[in-house]
C-alpha positions as CSV (number, residue, x, y, z in Angstrom):
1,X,280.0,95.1,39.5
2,X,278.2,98.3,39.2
3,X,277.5,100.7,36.5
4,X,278.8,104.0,37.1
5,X,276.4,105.8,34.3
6,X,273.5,103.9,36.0
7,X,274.3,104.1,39.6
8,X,274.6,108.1,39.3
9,X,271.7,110.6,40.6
10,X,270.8,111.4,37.0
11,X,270.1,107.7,35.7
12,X,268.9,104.7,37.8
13,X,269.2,101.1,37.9
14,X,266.3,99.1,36.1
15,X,263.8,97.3,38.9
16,X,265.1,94.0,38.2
17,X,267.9,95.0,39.0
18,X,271.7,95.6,36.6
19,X,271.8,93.9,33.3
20,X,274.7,93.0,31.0
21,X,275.0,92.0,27.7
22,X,277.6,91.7,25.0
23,X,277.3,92.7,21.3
24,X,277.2,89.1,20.2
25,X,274.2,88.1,22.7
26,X,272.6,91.5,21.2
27,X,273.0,90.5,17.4
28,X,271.8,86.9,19.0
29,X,268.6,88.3,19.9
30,X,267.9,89.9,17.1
31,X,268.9,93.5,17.1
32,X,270.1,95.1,14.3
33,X,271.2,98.5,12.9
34,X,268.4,100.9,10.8
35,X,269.7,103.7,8.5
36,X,267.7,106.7,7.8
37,X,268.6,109.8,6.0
38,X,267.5,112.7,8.1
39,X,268.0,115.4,5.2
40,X,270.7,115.3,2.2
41,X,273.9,115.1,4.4
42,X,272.6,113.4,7.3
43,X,272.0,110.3,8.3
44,X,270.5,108.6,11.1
45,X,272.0,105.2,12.7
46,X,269.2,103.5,15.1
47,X,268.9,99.9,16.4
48,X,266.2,97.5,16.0
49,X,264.6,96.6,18.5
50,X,265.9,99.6,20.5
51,X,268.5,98.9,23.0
52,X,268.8,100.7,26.6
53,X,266.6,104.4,26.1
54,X,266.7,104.0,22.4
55,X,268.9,107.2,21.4
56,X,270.0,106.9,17.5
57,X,273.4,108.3,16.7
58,X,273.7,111.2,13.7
59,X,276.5,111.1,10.5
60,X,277.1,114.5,9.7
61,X,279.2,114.7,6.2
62,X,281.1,117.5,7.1
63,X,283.1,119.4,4.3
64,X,286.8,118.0,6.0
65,X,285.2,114.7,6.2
66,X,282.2,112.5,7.9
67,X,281.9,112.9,12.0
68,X,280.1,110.4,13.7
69,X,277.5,111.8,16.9
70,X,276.0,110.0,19.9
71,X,276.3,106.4,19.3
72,X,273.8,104.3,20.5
73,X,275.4,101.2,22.6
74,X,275.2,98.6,19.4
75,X,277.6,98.4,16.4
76,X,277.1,95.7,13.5
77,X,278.6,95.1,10.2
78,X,275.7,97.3,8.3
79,X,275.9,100.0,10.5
80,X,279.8,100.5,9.6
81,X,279.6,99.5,5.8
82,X,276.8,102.4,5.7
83,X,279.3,104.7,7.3
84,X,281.9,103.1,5.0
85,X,280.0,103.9,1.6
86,X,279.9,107.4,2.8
87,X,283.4,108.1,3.2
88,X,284.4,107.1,6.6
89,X,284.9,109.1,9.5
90,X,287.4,111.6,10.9
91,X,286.0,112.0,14.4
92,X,283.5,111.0,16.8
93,X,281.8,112.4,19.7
94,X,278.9,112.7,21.7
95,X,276.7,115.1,23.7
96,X,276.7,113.4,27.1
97,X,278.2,110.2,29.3
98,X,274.6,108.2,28.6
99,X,275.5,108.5,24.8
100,X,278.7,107.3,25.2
101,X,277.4,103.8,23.4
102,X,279.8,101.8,22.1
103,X,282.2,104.9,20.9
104,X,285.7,102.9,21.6
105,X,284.3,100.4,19.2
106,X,283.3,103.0,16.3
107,X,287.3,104.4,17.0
108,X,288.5,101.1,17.2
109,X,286.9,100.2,13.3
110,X,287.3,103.6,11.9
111,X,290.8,104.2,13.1
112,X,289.9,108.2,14.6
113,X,289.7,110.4,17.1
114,X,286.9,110.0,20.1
115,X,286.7,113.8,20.8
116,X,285.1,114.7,24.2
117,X,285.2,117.8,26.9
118,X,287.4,117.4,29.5
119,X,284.5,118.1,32.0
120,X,283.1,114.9,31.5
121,X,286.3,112.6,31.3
122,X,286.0,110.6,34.6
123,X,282.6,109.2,33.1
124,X,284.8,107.6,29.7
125,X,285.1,104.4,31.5
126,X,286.9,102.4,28.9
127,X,290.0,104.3,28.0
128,X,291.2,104.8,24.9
129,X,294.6,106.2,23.1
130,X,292.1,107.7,20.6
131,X,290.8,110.2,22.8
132,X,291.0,113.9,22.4
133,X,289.7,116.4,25.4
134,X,288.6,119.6,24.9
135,X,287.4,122.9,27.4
136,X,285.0,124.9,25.6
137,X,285.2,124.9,21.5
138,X,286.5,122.1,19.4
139,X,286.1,122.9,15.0
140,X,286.4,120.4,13.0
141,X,287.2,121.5,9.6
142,X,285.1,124.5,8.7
143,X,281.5,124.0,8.7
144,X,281.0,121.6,12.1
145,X,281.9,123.0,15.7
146,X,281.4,120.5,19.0
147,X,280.5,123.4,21.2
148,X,280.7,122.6,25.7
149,X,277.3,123.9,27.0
150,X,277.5,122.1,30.7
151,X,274.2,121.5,31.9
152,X,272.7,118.1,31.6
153,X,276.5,117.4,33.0
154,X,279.6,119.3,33.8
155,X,280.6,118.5,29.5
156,X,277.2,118.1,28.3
157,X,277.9,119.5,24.5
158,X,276.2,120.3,20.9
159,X,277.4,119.7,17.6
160,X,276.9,123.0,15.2
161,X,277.0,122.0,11.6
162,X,276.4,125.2,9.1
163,X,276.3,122.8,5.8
164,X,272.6,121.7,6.5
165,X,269.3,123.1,6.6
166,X,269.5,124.8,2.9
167,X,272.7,126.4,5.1
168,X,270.8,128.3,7.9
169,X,272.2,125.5,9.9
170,X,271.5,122.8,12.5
171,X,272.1,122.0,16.1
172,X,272.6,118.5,17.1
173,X,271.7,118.8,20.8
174,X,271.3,115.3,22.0
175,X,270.0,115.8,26.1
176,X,272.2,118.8,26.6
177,X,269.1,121.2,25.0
178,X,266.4,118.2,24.8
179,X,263.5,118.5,21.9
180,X,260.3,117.7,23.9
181,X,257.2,116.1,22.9
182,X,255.9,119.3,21.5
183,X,258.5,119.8,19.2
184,X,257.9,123.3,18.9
185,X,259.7,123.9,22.6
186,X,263.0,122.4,24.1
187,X,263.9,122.0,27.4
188,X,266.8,121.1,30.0
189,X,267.5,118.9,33.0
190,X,269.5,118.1,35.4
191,X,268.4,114.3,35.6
192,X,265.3,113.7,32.5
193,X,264.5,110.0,34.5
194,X,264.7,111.5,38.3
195,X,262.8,114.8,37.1
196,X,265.7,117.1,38.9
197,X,265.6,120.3,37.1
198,X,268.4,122.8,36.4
199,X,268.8,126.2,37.8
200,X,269.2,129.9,36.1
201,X,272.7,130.2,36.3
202,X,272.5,127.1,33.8
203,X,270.0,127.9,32.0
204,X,272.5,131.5,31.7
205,X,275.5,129.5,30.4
206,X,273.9,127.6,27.9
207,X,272.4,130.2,26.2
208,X,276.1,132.0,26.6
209,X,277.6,128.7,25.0
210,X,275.3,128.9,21.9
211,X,274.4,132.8,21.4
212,X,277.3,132.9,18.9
213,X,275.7,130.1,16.0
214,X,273.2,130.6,13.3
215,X,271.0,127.6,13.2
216,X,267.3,126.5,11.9
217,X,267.0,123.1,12.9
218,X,267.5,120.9,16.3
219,X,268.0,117.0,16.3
220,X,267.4,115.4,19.7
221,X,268.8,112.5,20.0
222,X,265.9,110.2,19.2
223,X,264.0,109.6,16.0
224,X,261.7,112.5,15.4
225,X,263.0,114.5,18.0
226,X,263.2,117.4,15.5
227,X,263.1,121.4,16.2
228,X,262.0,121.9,12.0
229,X,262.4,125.1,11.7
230,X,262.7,128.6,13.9
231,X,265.8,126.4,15.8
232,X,266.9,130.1,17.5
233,X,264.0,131.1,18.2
234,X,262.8,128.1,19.8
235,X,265.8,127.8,21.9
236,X,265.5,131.4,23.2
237,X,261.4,131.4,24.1
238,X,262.3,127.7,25.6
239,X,264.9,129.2,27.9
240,X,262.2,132.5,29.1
241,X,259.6,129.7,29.7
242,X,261.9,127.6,31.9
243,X,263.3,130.5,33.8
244,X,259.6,131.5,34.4
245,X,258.6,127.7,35.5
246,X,261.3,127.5,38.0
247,X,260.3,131.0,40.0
248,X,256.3,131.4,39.2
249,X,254.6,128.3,37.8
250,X,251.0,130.7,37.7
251,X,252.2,132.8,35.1
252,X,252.4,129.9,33.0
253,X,248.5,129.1,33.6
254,X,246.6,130.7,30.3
């Protein structure tokens, strides 16, 4: 049995070789769910110790109801009572195939849609009736937007949410526009892992795919990976430093 996600260019299989593991040999060995409010509105849902590479999902409390973003592949009782306690859900989704997680499971409690772009749906491997596809723009309710930016992969997404951020807005961008170290920059790759870079005609349609939204703030999709402030800005001087990496690396040299 392989691994589909792993066994692609972008990812890799570990050096000892494929693992598997089911949720109750995970809650066996001691990993648990940790909830941490991001900002009023929302809330971050990590495990303990970190599982695979350690992504935290995001509850956004949308005005139309609570949408649940890039799950990490763990799901315990406290992770859904804290979602529970906060109103449920109406929707789940996810920037990318490699933050896929457990997302049947979280439908499966919850009772909602798994909404995903159609560009990515050979890498759903489980099936599920839950599932809705979309091509480029998906709203739900008035304030949150999953928006396709392609990419990272063919459906590599975002997550627009205007209620946030004292309401200049936020971008939840997962790996589809990664936050780097230096959390004053963002960047963009075709495999992060395998260090295969994207070209400008990508670079070109994500900035199409996003030009349209207001926003002040970027969440990554790990703890701290957080854009504070300036989220447009960044984004834009990100992009004119990428294009200028990829064609003439000395004009980068100060």
């Amino acid at each position: 049995m392989a691994c589909v996600i792993c066994t692609d260019p972008r990812q890799y299989v570990g050096w000892g070789g494929q693992q598997w593991a089911t949720l109750p040999e995970l809650v066996a060995e001691g990993h648990r769910s940790e909830v941490r409010e991001e900002e009023p509105g929302l809330l971050g849902l990590g495990v303990t110790p970190s599982i695979g590479i350690g992504q935290r999902s995001l509850l956004v409390t949308g005005s139309d109801g609570n949408v649940l973003w890039d799950v990490p592949g763990f799901i315990d009782e406290a992770a859904m009572q804290s979602v529970d306690d906060l109103g449920g859900l109406v929707a789940i989704s996810a920037s990318h195939p490699h933050f896929y997680g457990v997302i049947v499971e979280w439908a499966e409690a919850f009772d909602v849609p798994i909404v995903l772009p159609e560009a990515d749906r050979r890498w759903l491997v489980r099936e599920s009736r839950r599932t809705e596809w979309y091509r480029h723009r998906y709203p739900i309710g008035p304030d949150i937007t999953l928006i396709r930016t392609g990419g990272h992969f063919p459906g590599s997404a975002v997550l627009h949410w205007t209620g946030a951020a004292d309401g200049q807005g936020v971008l939840l961008s997962g790996d589809s526009i990664t936050v780097v170290q230096d959390r004053g920059w963002v960047s963009f790759m075709w495999s992060y892992p395998n260090l295969i870079p994207l070209d400008a005609t990508e670079l070109d349609r994500i900035e199409s795919a996003i030009e349209p939204f207001d926003f002040d703030r970027i969440y990554g999709g790990w703890w701290g990976r957080v854009v504070s402030h300036d989220g447009r800005g960044v984004v834009r001087r990100s992009i004119e430093r990428y294009r200028t990496a990829i064609t003439d690396t000395s004009a980068l040299e100060p």
